[in-house]
Each structure stands twice: as structure tokens, then as C-alpha cells.
N, C-alpha and C positions, 0 to 999 in steps of 0.2 A: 186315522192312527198314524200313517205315514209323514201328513204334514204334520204333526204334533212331534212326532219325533225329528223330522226334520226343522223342524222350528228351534228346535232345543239345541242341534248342532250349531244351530247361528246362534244360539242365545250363549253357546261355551265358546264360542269365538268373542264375542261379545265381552263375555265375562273377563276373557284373557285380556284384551285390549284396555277393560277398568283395572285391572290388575295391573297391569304397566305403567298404566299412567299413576297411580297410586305409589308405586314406585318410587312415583319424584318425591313421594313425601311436602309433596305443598300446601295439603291442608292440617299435617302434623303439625305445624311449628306454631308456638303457642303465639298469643298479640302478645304487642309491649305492655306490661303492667306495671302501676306506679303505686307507691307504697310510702306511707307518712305517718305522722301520729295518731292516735285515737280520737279520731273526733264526733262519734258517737256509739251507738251500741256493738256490742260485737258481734259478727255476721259470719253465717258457714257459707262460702260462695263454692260453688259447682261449674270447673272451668267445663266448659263445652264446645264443639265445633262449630260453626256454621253447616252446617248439614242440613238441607231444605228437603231430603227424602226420606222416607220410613228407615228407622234405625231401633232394633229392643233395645240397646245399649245407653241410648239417648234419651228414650224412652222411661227407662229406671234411674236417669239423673233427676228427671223432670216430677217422677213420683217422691224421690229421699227430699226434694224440697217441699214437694208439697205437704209431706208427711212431718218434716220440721216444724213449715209453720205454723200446720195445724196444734201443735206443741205447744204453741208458744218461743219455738227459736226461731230466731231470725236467720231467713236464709234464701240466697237467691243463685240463680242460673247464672255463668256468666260468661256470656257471647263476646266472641268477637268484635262485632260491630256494635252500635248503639241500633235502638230499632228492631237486631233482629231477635225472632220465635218461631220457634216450627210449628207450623200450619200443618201439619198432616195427621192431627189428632187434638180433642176438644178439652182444653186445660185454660186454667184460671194461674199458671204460674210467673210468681214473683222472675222475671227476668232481666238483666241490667248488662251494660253494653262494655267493654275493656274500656274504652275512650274516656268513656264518663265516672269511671269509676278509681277509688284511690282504696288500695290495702293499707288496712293499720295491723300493727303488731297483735292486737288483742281477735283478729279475726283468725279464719281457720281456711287453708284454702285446699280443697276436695281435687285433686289432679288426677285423668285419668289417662288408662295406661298408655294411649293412642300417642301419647305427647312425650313417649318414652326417646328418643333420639333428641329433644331438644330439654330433656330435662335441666339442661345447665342453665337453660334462658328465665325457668323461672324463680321470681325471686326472693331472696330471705327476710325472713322479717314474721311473715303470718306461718300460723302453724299450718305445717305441710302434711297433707295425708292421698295417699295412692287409691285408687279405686280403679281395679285390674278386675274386670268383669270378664276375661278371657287371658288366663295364665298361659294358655297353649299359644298366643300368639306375644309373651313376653320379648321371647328374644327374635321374633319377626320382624319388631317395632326397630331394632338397634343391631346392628352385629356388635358394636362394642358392648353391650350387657354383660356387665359383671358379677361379684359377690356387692361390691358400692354402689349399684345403679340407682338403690335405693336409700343409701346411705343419711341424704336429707330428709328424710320422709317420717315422723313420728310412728308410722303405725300404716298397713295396709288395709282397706276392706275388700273384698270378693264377694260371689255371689254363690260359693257350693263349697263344704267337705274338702271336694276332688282339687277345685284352684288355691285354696286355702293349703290345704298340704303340698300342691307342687312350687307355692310362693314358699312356704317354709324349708323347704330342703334347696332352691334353690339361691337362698339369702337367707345363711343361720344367721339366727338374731335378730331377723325382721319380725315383729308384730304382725301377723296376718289374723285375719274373722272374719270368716262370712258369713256376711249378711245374706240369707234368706231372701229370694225373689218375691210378691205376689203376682198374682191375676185378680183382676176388676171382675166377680162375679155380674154386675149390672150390663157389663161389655160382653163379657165371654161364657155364654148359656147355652144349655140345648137346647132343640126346638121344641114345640110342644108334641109336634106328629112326627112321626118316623120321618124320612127325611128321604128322597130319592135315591136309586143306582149311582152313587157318584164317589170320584177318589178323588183328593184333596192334596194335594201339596205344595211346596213353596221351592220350587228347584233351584233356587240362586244358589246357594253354596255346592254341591252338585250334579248338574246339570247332565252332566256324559253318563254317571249311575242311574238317573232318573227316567233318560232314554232308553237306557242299556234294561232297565228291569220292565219299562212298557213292552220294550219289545219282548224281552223274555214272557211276559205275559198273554202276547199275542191275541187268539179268539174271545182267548176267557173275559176280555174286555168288553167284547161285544154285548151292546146294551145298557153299559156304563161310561158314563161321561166323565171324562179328567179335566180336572180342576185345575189348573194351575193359579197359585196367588205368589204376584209378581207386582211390588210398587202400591199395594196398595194402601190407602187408610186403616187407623184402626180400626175402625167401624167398617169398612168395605170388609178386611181380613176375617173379621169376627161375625160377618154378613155368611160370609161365601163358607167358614166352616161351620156351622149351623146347618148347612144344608147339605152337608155329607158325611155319610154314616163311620167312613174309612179315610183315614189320613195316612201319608207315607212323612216318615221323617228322615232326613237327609239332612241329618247334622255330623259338621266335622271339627272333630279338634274345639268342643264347644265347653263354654265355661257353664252355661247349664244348658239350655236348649232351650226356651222360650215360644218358640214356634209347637214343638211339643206340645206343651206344658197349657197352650191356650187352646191348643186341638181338645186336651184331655178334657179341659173346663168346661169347651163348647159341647162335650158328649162322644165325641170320636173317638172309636176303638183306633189305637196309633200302632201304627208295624214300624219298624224302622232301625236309623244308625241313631243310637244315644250320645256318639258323639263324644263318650269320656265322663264329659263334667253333665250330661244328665242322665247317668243311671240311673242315679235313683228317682228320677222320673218313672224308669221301666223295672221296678222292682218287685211288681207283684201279677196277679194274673188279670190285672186291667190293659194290659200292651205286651205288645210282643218285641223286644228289643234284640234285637240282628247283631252277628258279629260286625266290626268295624270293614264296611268296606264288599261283603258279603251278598253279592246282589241277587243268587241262584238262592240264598233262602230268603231274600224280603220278597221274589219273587212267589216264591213258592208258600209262605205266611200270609201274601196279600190273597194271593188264589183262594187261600181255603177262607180265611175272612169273608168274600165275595163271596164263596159259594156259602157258607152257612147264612148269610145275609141274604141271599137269593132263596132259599127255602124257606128260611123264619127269620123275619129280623128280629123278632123281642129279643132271644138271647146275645145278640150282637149288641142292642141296645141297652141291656143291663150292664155289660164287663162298660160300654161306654157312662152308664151311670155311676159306676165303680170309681169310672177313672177322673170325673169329674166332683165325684166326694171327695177323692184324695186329694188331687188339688186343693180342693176348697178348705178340708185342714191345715196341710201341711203348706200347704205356701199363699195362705190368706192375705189380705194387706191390714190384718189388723197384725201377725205375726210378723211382717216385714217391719211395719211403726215401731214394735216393740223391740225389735233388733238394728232398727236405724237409732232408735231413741238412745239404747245403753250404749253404743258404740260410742255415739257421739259425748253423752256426760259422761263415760269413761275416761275421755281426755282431757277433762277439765276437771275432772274430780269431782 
């Protein structure tokens, strides 16, 4: 228990030092892109980073294409370099490189929020559209963030309600809709048998709460194994929660929670920070959603979770079957298709 917690004070030092460096903003700033006439079909391209480690963000560019082209529209990722694709998850996705590639007027080009400080660099000509999958971190990206930040931009997409209304009040007159998240029910399932003693979480965004509520948890742990998932694949991620009955969430300032939201799928009763932008992840009595910040009651929600799961797990594992039908409704990927689909003939008429 002690090195687990002490692990975590190095992993928030840790954390601090990619924070810093991030700072410099050097992998915000978008590549050169060149722009010319129509010289064939018209294409929705999806600027993206070079990011070679787990990212949801990155992750949900890599599905709206997939979900295009299954359409019938043409549409592709579009890296940085020629070459690159992130390897840390199993996709068939259309991807094409800055270098190699030229914008025409009749395309549509998908920007997201990350590239907010170098917005000026990119350029006119293709139709402009924002994809702010985290409104709470708008004006992180930019101290200059204005009422015009978004002023070239035809229209915004998000991914909740929550981001969707704090894009509109913070730029009247922007077009915002959000588009709906899914989960890959083939990736993210329960098990079939009850699952062992084990708490489940992902501490990268708060690492010092996540220590702070072990410890507050103290004995009551004893005989349960904590989980940390840190870096991994999608398929590791959707491995390791499978095999724990109790997830902690430890979302902040989150435009939905995705981490959440794939606990719920896997069957995990989820305690935690919703984070803002996924209440309504915790809106009903499938999860137990914590004040922001609140570490004496996620402590105190996880305890008793543990101990009804230490006496009888079936009812522990039904609010988790609960939580994974919601899911499975409300944020399907056939619902996400149908909400990437109108978005986009939206703009085209």
C-alpha cells in the first residue's frame, strides 16, 4: 500500500514535469498546409497530432473518420508527417501525411481545440470546423482567447450538453453541437464470471487525490488489489477493466469522461469525480458521482461499494450491468454515426 502510494507521489512529480514541458506548446502548432484548386473529390480531413501514446481525444478523431467513410464520405486523418498512425489501438483508418497533401476549396477541414494558440497558421480556403472535445480547457490552449477565437470557423462540434453550452455562452453566435461519444461494445464488455477483489483506475489526471483517497481507505483495502491503468492499449485498458468489479474516477474539468464511460461498458460499478462534462455519465443509480474534488466521500462510497461486494457481489454486479446498458444506449456508435453523419450534411446542405 505504501509503495503504491508512494509511487503516485513520483508519478505527480512526474505528471508536473510533462506539464511544463507542454507548456512550450511545441506540439500545438499545426504543420505547413498547402491549399489549391479542386482536383478531385471533396474530403473532410481531421487535423491531428503526432501523438504515439494513448489519447480518448485522438482516439474519437480516428472513429468520426471511420464512421464517414463507412458512409460513404470521404475522409481522412491528417498527421503531421507522411507515414505517421498511432499504433496503440487496432484501426483500418484512412490516414495521410501534411507533406503530401494539398487542400482544395471544396474540402472541409475538422480542427481541434489543441491548435488553439496557432489558430492564425491555419489556412483559408477549406471550410473550417472546430472540434473542442474539452471546453474547460479552451482558454488553457491560448491566454489571448477571445469572443473571435473562433471567428473563422463555420460551426463547432463537442462531445456533451455541458461543452456545447459553455462554447455557446463563451462565443455568442458560434454554432456549437455535440456530437455524442460511443463505446465499442466488442472492446468494452463485462466478464463473463464475477471478477476478483480489485479497484480499477487510471490516476494520470489526479494522481495526489488518488493517493490521498488510498490512504484514506487504509485496511479496508486489505485483500484488494489496485489496479492502476497508466499508458496503456486499448485492448490492455479494456483487459484490466474486465477484471475489476469497482472503478474510481478521477476526472477533471472533463468534456465527457471516457475513462468512465468505458468502466461502465466493461460492467464496473464507477464512484468518482464526473468531472463537469460527464454527469450524465452519473445520473442515475448505476454510479455514484462525488462532489468535485471530495476525496473523504469517494473514500467513504468506495468503502461501502467494497464491503457490499465482499458480502454478495451479485448486487454489486447488477447496478454494474445497469451501467453498462446505459452505455450501450445512450452513447452506442451507431448513435455517435448518426450524430457525426447530420453534423456534417448539415454543412453542406
Amino acid at each position: 500500500m505504501n509503495e503504491i502510494v508512494a509511487g503516485w507521489g513520483r508519478t505527480a512529480r512526474l505528471v508536473e514535469r510533462r506539464l511544463s514541458r507542454r507548456r512550450a506548446l511545441r506540439w500545438r502548432v499545426p504543420p505547413d498546409l498547402a491549399v489549391g484548386e479542386a482536383g478531385g473529390p471533396a474530403t473532410v480531413y481531421y487535423l491531428c497530432p503526432d501523438y504515439p501514446v494513448p489519447s480518448g481525444g485522438i482516439r474519437v478523431i480516428y472513429r468520426h473518420v471511420d464512421l464517414l467513410n463507412e458512409a460513404g464520405v470521404r475522409a481522412a486523418v491528417l498527421h503531421h508527417a507522411d507515414g505517421f498512425s498511432c499504433g496503440w489501438f487496432e484501426h483500418s483508418t484512412r490516414t495521410v501525411g501534411a507533406p503530401s497533401t494539398r487542400l482544395s476549396l471544396a474540402d472541409t477541414l475538422v480542427v481541434p481545440e489543441v491548435y488553439a494558440p496557432f489558430f492564425d497558421r491555419i489556412p483559408s480556403g477549406p471550410r473550417l470546423v472546430a472540434f473542442n472535445q474539452n471546453a474547460y480547457l479552451t482558454f488553457e490552449h491560448t491566454e489571448a482567447a477571445g469572443p473571435d477565437l473562433y471567428r473563422r470557423f463555420e460551426a463547432a462540434m463537442t462531445v456533451s450538453g455541458d461543452s456545447a453550452e459553455y462554447l455557446r455562452f463563451a462565443f455568442p453566435g458560434l454554432r456549437a453541437e455535440a456530437v455524442p461519444n460511443g463505446v465499442d461494445p466488442e472492446v468494452f464488455h463485462p466478464a463473463a464470471e464475477a471478477p476478483p477483489k480489485r479497484l480499477a483506475l487510471m490516476p494520470r489526471k489526479r494522481p495526489e487525490e488518488a493517493a490521498e483517497i488510498l490512504r484514506l481507505l487504509g485496511r479496508r483495502l486489505d485483500g484488494w488489489e489496485v489496479t492502476p491503468i497508466e499508458g496503456a492499449s486499448e485492448a490492455e485498458a479494456a483487459a484490466a477493466l474486465r477484471t475489476a468489479p469497482i472503478f474510481l474516477a478521477l476526472g477533471r474539468r472533463e468534456g465527457f469522461g471516457m475513462p468512465a464511460a468505458e468502466a461502465m461498458a466493461s460492467g464496473c460499478f464507477v464512484v468518482g469525480f464526473p468531472g463537469f462534462g460527464g454527469r450524465e455519465l452519473f445520473d442515475g443509480d448505476w454510479a455514484r458521482g462525488i462532489e468535485d474534488g471530495d476525496v473523504l466521500a469517494a473514500a467513504t462510497e468506495l468503502a461501502a461499494a467494497m464491503a457490499r461486494y465482499e458480502e454478495t457481489p451479485e448486487p454489486l454486479r447488477k447496478q454494474g450491468e445497469r451501467a453498462r446498458a446505459e452505455v450501450a444506449t445512450r452513447f452506442s456508435l451507431e448513435r455517435q454515426r448518426d450524430a457525426v453523419l447530420e453534423f456534417h450534411r448539415s454543412l453542406t446542405g
